[in-house]
N, C-alpha and C positions, 0 to 999 in steps of 0.2 A: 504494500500500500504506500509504505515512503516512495519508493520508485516514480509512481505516476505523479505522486506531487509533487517532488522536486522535476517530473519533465513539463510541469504546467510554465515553469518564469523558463525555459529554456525556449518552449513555444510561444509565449508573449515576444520574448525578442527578436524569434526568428519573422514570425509576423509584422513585428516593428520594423524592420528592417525592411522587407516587403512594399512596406506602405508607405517610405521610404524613398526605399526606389524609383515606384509610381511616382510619388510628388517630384524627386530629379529630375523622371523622363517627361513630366506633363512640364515642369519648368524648359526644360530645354526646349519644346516644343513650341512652347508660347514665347518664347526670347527668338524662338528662328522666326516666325511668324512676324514679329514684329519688327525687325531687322528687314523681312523681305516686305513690309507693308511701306516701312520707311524709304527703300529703295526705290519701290513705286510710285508712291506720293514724289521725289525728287524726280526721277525721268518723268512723270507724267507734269508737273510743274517744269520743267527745259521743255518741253514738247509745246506748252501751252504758250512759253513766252517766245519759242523760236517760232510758233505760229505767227504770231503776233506782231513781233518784225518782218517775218516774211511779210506780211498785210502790210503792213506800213510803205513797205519798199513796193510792191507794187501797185498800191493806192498814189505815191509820189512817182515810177513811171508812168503809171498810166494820163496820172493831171499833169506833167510837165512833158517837153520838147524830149527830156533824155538826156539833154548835154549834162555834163561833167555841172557847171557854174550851177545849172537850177536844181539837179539832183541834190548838190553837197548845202545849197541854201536850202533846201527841203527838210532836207535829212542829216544835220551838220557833221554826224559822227561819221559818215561816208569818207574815207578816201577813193581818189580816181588813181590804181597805179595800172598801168601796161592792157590800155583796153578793156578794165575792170573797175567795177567797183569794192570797195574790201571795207571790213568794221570788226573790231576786237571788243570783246567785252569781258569782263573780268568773272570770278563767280557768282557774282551778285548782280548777275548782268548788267554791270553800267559799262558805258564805252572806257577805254584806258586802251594804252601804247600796244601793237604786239608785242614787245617782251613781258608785261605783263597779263596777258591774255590765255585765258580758259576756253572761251569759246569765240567762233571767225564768222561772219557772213562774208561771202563771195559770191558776183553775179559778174559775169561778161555780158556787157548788153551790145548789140549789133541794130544800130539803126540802117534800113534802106529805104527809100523810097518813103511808103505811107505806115511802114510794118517795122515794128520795133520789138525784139525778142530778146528775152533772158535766161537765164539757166542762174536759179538763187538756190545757195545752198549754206545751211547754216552747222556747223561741224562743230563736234565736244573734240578741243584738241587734246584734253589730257587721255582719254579713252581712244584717239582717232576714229571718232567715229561720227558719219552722218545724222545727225537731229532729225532734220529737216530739210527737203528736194519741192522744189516748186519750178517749172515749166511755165514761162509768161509771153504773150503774143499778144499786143496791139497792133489796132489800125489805128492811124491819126490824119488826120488835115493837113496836107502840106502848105498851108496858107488860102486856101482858097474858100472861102463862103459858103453854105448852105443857100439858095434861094428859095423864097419860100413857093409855094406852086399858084 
């Protein structure tokens, strides 16, 4: 009869132990969870604001001519380098310098005639990796009037 009662606190512990465990595994589980919701909420917040530049930049070609002078008065953080337009922004996306730049907008824009195109692409440099691709094609007025009918 000693026997079994002294295996009673031997089985409380190994149960304790148990239960234990459980609470470890269900914490780690909820700590990855939460780590990968964190990660989400952040790409999904780059996702939202590189939309959102994207719009900007083709809301300003589509209202201006395209040159270099009315784009960068539009949109001041714009530089024109080599056929391009380019924008560094840091990780709290404000504009700042390439060397200190997180993330890039670059667009090559090709005016001809009445059709004015771009290829915008807004890129996470520390990850190299694509945010955001947008494909833009206006037509425009080369100076000449609507009459009306």
């Amino acid at each position: 009869m000693k026997r079994s009662g002294s295996r009673r606190p031997s089985l409380f512990l190994i149960e304790l132990i148990i239960v234990l465990f459980f609470f470890m595994l269900v914490c780690a589980v909820c700590l990855r969870l939460f780590a990968l919701a964190d990660l989400t909420s952040r790409e999904s917040k780059d996702l939202s604001i590189s939309q959102n530049l994207a719009q900007s930049f083709a809301e300003a070609l589509k209202g201006s001519d395209g040159s270099p002078q009315e784009m960068i008065r539009l949109l001041p953080e714009l530089s024109y380098i080599g056929q391009q337009y380019r924008s560094w922004y840091d990780s709290s996306w404000q504009p700042c310098s390439s060397e200190d730049a997180v993330y890039s907008l670059d667009a090559p824009v090709e005016i001809s005639g009445s059709l004015k195109t771009a290829a915008l692409t807004i890129r996470d440099l520390r990850r190299e990796k694509d945010l955001f691709q947008l494909e833009l094609t206006f037509y425009h007025q080369t100076g000449k009037e609507d009459k009306p009918l």
